[in-house]
N, C-alpha and C positions, 0 to 999 in steps of 0.2 A: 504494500500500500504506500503511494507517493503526500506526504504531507508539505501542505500548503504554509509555512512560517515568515512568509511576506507579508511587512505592515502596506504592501501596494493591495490594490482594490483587484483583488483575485475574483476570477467569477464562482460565485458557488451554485451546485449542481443539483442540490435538490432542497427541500426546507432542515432536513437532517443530512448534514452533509461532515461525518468525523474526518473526512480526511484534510477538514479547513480549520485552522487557528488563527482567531484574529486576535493577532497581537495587542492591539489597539486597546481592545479592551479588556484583555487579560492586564497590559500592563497599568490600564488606570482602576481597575478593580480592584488591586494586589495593591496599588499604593494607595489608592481612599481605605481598605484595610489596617492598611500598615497606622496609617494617619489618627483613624478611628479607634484604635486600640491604645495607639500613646497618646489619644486626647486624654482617655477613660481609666490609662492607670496617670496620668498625668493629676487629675482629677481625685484619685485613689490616694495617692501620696501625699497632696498637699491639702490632705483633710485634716481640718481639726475638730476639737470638740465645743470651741466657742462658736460667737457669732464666724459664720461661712462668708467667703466672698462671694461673687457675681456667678464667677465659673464654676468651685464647688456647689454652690447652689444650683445651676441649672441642670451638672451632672447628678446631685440626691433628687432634685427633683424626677426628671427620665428615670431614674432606678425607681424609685419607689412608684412611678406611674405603671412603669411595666410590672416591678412587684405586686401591685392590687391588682392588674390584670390577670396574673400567672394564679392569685391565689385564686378567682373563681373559676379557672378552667381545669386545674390541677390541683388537686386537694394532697396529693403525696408531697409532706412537705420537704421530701429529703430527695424527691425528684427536683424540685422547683429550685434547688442548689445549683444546682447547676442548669437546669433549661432556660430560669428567671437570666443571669447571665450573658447564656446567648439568646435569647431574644434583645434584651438591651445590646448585645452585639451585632446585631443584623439591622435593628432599627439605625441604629449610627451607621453602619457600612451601609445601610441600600439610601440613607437620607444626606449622605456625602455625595454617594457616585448620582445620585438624581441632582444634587446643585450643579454640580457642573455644567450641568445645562442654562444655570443661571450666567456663564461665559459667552461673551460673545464669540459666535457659531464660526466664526473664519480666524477667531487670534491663534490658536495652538495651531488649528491645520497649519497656516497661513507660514506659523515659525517651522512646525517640520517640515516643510515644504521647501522654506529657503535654506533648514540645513541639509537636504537631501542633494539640493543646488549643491550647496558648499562642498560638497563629499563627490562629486562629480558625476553625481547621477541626474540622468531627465526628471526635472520635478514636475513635467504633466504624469508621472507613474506613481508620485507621493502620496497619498491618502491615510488618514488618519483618523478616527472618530473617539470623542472624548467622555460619549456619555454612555458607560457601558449596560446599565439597565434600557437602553435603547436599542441592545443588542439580543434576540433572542434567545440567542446560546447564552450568552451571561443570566439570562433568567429563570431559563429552561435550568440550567447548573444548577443554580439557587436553589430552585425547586424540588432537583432531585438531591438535595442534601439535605432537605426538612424528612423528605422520604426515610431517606436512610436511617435520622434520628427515630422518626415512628416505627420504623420494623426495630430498631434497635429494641425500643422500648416496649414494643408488643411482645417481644423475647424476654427482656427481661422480667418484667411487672406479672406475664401469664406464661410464660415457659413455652420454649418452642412445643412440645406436646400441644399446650391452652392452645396456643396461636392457630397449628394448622389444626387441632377442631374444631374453633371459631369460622376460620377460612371456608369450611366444607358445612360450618351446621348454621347459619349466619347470612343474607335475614330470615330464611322462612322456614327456620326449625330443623332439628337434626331427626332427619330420615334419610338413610341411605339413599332412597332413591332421588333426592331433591340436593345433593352433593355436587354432580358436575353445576347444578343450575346456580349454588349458594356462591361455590367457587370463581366461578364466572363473573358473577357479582360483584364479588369484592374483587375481583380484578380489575374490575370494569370502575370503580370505584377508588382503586387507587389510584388509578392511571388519569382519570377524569380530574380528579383534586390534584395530582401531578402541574398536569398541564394547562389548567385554569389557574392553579398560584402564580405561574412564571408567565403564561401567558396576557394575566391583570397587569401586572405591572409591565411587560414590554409595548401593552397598545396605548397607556397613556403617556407613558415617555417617549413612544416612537411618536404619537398623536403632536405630544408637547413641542420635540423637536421638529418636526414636519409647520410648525406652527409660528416658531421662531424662525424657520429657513424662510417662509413668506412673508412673515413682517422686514428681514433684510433685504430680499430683493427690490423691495419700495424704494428703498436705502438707497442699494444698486445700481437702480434704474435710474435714479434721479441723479446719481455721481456720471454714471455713463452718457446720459444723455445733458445735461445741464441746464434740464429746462422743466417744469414743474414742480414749484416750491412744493406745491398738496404733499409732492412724495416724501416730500425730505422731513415736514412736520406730520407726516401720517404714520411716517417709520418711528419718529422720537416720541410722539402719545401711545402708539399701539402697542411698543416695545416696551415701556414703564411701564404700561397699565398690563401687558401679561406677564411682563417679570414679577412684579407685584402679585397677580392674581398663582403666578407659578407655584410664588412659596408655600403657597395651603397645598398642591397639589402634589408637591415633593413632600413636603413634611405627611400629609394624607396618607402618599400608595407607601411611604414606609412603613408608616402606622398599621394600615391593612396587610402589608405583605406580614410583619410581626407578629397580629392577634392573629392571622390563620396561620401561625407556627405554631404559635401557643396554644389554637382550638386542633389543631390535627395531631401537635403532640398528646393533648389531654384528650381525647378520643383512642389516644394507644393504650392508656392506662384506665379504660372503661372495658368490662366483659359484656358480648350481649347475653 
């Protein structure tokens, strides 16, 4: 198998296509990660027990909002040690990599573009995208790592025994003969919450950014052509006014992508 590890704008072949890596947004996932983590022990460390500053405050704050969430979805309080955690780790990782979007759409490309120049390569072959929950590999990933924590914990909480005769007698009663159909089910079932967790958050980030690329070419148009102010004051109201309306909707789909981690986890440690 030939793998594709060009940040250039490689064609990809089907909507699941492993044999393509986009750099682009592996490498700004891995760093809003990286970011997001040494905000959160940054946060950790310079906690006191008096009055808190601005920044320990709004990090107790997020913990302790995502802690009341975890405790009504997850009653196992010695699950919630660690799931409360990462979920406050995912809401910070997926509400970094959605700001980005709050950049304007051509400054990153624009600079690896002129260093791809520099390097003495054709920079019409540069391409770079910065917003990587606009990517549906980045979300699709996402999604199938909530997965992984749920079978984890459907093993541990009910024993691989519990689990696969959940699987076969689950939802319409354990009778052999209604096993392949149960089965089925919860396939169908897992695969469908899969693909609507990653799939939520890549239609309003891919939505948001398709959004932002249109309020620039007003921009564009009006630089290119040099004649119709409308464009150039249409681009500087629409642009505040959806950057502004943005931040509910990045702070939003991380919120939602984190409480269905936290309802799909606690759904692992429920038997029917």
């Amino acid at each position: 198998m030939q793998y594709n590890f060009s940040l250039e704008a490689v064609k990809q072949k089907s909507i699941v296509d492993f044999s393509l890596f986009n750099l682009d947004s592996v490498f700004w996932s891995v760093l809003m990660g990286v970011l997001g983590c040494w905000l959160l022990w940054l946060g950790a460390r310079k906690a006191t027990s008096g009055v808190p500053g601005r920044f320990q405050a709004a990090v107790e704050i997020m913990a302790e909002m995502v802690e009341n969430q975890a405790k009504g979805v997850i009653h196992n309080a010695k699950s919630r040690k660690l799931i409360s955690p990462l979920a406050l780790t995912v809401f910070v990782w997926i509400f970094l990599m959605n700001a980005l979007d709050l950049l304007p759409v051509d400054l990153l490309p624009e600079i690896w573009a002129k260093s791809y120049a520099a390097a003495g390569h054709d920079p019409h072959h540069a391409y770079m995208r910065i917003v990587p929950t606009a990517d549906l590999s980045t979300t699709l990933g996402l999604s199938v790592g909530v997965l992984l924590v749920c079978l984890f914990y459907n093993i541990k909480i009910k024993g691989l025994g519990g689990w696969a005769h959940e699987l076969v007698a689950a939802p319409f009663g354990n009778h052999w003969a209604l096993y392949p159909v149960n089965f089925l089910m919860q396939i169908i079932e897992y695969v469908a919450k899969t693909v609507s967790h990653g799939m939520r958050l890549f239609g309003n980030m891919f939505a948001g950014e398709l959004v932002f690329m249109l309020i620039a070419l007003m921009g564009g148009a009006w630089a290119l052509n040099g004649t119709g102010i409308g464009l150039a004051i249409g681009h500087i109201i629409a642009g505040s006014v959806w950057a502004i309306f943005h931040i509910l909707i990045i702070t939003l789909q991380a919120f939602i992508f984190m409480m269905l981690t936290l309802i799909y986890t606690g759904q692992a440690h429920e038997a029917h």
